[in-house]
C-alpha positions in Angstrom: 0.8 -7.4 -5.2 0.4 -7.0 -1.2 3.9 -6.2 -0.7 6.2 -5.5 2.0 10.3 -4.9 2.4 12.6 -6.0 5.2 15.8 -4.3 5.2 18.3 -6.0 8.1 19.3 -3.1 10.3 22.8 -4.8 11.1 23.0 -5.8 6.5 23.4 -1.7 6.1 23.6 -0.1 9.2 26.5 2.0 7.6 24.0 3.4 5.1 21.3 3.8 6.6 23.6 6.3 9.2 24.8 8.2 6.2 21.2 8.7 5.0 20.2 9.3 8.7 22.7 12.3 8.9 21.7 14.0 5.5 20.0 17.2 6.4 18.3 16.8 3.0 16.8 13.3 5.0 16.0 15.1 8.2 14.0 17.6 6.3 12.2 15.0 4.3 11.0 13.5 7.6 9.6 16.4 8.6 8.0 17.2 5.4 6.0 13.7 5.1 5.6 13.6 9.2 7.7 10.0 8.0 10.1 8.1 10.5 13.7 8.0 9.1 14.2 4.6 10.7 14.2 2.9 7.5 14.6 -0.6 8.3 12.7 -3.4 10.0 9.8 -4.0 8.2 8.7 -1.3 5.3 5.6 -0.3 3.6 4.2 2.0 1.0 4.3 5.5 2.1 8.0 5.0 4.1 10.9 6.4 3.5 13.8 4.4 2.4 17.1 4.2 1.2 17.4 3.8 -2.6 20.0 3.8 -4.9 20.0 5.8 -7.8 22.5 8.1 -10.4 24.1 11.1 -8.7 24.9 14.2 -10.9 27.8 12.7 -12.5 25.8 9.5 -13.5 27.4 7.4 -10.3 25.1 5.1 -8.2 25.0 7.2 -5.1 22.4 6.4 -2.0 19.2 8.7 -1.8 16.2 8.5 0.9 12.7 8.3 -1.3 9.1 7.4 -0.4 7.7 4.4 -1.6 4.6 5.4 -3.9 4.0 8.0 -6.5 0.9 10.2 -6.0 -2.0 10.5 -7.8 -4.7 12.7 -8.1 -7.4 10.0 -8.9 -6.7 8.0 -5.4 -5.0 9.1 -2.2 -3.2 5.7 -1.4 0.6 5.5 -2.7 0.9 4.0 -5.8 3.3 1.7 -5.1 3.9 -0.7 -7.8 4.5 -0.8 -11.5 4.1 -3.0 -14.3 7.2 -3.3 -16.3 4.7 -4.4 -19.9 3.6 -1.1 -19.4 6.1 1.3 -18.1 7.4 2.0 -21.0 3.7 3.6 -22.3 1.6 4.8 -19.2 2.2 8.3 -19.2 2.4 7.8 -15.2 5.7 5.8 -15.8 6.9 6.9 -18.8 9.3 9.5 -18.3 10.6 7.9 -15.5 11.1 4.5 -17.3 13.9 6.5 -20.0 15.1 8.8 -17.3 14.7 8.2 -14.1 15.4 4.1 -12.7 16.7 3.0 -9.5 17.3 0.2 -7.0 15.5 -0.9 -4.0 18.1 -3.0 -1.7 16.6 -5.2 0.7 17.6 -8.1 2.5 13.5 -9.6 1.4 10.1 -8.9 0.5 7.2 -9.9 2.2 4.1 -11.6 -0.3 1.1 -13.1 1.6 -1.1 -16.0 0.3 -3.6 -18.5 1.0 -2.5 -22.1 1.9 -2.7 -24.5 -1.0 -3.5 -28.1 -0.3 -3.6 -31.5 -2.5 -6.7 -31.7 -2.0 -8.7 -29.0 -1.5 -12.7 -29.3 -1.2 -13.0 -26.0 0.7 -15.4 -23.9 -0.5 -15.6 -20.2 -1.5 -16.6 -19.0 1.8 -13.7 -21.3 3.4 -10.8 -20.3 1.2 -11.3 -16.4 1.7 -11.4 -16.8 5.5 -8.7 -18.9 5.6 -5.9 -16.5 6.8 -3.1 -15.9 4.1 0.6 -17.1 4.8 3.6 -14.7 5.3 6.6 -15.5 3.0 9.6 -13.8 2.6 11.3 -14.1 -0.4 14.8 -13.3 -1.5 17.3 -14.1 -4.1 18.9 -17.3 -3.8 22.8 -16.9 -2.8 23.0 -13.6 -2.0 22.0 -11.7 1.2 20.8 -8.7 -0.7 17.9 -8.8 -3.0 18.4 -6.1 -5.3 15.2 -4.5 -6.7 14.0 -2.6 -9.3 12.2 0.7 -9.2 11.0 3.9 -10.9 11.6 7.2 -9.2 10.3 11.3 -9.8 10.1 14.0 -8.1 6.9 15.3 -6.4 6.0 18.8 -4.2 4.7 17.9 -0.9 4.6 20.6 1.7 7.1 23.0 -0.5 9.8 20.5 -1.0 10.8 18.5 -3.7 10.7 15.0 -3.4 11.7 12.1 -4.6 9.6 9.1 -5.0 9.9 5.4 -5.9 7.6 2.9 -7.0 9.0 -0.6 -7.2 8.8 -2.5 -11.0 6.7 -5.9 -11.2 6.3 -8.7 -13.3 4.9 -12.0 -14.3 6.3 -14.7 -11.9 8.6 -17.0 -12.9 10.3 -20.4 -10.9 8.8 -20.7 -7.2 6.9 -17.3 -7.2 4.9 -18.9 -9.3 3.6 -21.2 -6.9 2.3 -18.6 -4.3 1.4 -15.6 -6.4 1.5 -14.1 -10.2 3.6 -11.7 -9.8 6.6 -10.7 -8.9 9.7 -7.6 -8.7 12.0 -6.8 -11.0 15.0 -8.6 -9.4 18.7 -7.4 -10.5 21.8 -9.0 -10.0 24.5 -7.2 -8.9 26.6 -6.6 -11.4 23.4 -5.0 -13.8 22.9 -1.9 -11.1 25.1 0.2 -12.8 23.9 0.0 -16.7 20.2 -0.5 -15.1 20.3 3.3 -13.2 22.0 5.2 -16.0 20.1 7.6 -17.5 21.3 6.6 -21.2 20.7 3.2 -20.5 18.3 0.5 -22.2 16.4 -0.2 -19.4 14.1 -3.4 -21.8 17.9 -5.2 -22.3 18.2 -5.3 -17.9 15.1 -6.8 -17.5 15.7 -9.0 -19.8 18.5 -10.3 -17.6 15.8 -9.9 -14.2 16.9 -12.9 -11.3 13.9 -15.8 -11.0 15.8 -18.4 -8.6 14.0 -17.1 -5.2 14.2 -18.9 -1.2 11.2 -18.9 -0.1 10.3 -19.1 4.0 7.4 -19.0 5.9 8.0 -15.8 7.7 7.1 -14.4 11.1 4.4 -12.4 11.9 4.1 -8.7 11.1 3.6 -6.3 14.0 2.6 -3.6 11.7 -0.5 -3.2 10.0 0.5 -1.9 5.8 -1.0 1.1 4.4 -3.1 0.6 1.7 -1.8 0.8 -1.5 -2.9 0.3 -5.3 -1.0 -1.0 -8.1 -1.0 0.2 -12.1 
């Protein structure tokens, strides 16, 4: 997936100051040379705010970078298969331990323009410039999406990383790509980030019904990225 977050400044401004004001944050920044902005338009690599168990099992706001680390590639690995999480030993651990949320107000997916009738060839179709769509659950002004977090050692500090669950597209997704996130619905946060939770039984229960728009242009190039 070539994916992207929004997150609506004015949607969580009160969170994103708490985060903001967390020396923990600040020093995080520094650490990854990351802004702590965290909203506008987000990519693999930024830091942003994620929601996740504090140390008495309570969901609780946390800053995290998007993308574990790897020692076989230097791009962030940013996304996650959910048929798989539960037996990768990259995900593993984190799938029966360590699950979190990924509020946004959309995500960003780009394809190519489908027609009727298309007699394009090869050559035509790839340099055809891809669409912009943003995406995000129908009824709700939060789309609430689920991730995999761990923590990593960069620069002497401990921290904590996310990469964001897919999988196979269901309802209008369908009709511009073959995959898609882990959606929740708000009342599933809670059983979906607890440590002792079954983590199969939420997805089972994952949102399909998605608006989809034409979005606006992107200002910012993404960093590249790879997906397991």
């Amino acid at each position: 997936m070539c994916m992207s977050l929004r997150i609506e400044p004015k949607e969580m401004a009160e969170v994103l100051i708490k985060i903001r004001k967390m020396s923990f944050a600040q020093e995080m920044s520094i650490k990854l040379g990351k802004s702590l902005s965290m909203s506008g338009d987000l990519y693999p690599a930024d830091i942003a705010p994620v929601l996740g168990p504090n140390k008495y099992g309570n969901m609780a706001v946390f800053p995290m970078a998007w993308g574990f680390t790897h020692k076989a590639t230097t791009k962030p690995i940013a996304n996650c298969r959910v048929e798989t999480a539960d037996s990768k030993p990259l995900w593993r651990d984190s799938w029966y331990r360590r699950r979190c949320v990924i509020p946004s107000s959309w995500y960003y997916e780009w394809e190519y323009p489908v027609y009727d009738e298309d007699s394009r060839s090869m050559l035509e179709h790839r340099n055809t410039k891809k669409i912009k769509f943003a995406i995000q659950t129908e009824g709700s002004e939060v789309t609430y999406i689920a991730g995999l977090y761990r923590y990593e050692e960069h620069n002497g500090m401990q921290v904590p990383m996310f990469s964001i669950l897919t999988r196979e597209a269901e309802g209008t997704v369908r009709d511009i790509h073959e995959r898609m996130p882990v959606i929740l619905d708000k009342n599933s946060l809670q059983d979906w980030i607890r440590p002792d939770g079954d983590p199969s039984t939420v997805v089972e229960k994952a949102l399909y019904n998605m608006v989809i728009e034409t979005a606006v242009e992107y200002h910012r190039s993404p960093n590249e990225f790879i997906s397991i």
